[in-house]
N, C-alpha and C positions, 0 to 999 in steps of 0.2 A: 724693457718691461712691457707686459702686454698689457695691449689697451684693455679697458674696463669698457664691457655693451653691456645695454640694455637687459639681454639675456642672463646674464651672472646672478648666480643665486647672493642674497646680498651677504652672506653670511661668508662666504668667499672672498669677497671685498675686502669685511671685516679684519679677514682673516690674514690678508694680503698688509694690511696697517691701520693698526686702532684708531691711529689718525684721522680718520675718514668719519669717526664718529660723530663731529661737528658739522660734517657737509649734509648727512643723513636727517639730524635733526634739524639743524639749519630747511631744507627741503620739506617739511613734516613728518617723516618716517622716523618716530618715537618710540615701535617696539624692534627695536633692534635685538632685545633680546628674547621675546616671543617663539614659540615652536617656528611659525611663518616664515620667519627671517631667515631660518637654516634650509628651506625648501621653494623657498619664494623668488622670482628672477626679480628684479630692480621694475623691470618694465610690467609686470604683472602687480606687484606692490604698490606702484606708480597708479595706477587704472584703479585698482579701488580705494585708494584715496586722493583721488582727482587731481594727482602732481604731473609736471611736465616732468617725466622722464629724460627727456634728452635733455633740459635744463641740468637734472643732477648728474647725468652720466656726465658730460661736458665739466662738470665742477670737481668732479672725482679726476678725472681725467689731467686736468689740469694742477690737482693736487700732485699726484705722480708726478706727473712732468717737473714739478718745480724742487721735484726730491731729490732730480739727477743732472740736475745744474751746479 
């Protein structure tokens, strides 16, 4: 599976496993379904709303990971 960056539009993510929907909100990122979310990278969405990006990317990442165990 390919990793999930910063750079991935989140709607991508999304798209890759609804699963992921918890880690998002978990994080603050509560409009997942907002026009933004379909055009917006993780790390851009991150910056304006003052989230640690690499904190969620790392938690996405690690969701994967534990899907193909």
């Amino acid at each position: 599976m390919e990793k999930i960056t910063s750079d991935m539009i989140i709607a991508e993510v999304l798209m890759k496993d609804k699963g992921t929907v918890p880690i998002f909100l978990k994080n603050g990122l509560h409009c997942l379904g907002c026009p933004s979310a379909t055009g917006e990278s993780i790390e851009d969405a991150c910056a304006i709303h003052d989230l640690d990006a690499a904190k969620l990317v790392k938690e996405l990442n690690d969701f994967f990971e534990s899907k193909t165990k």
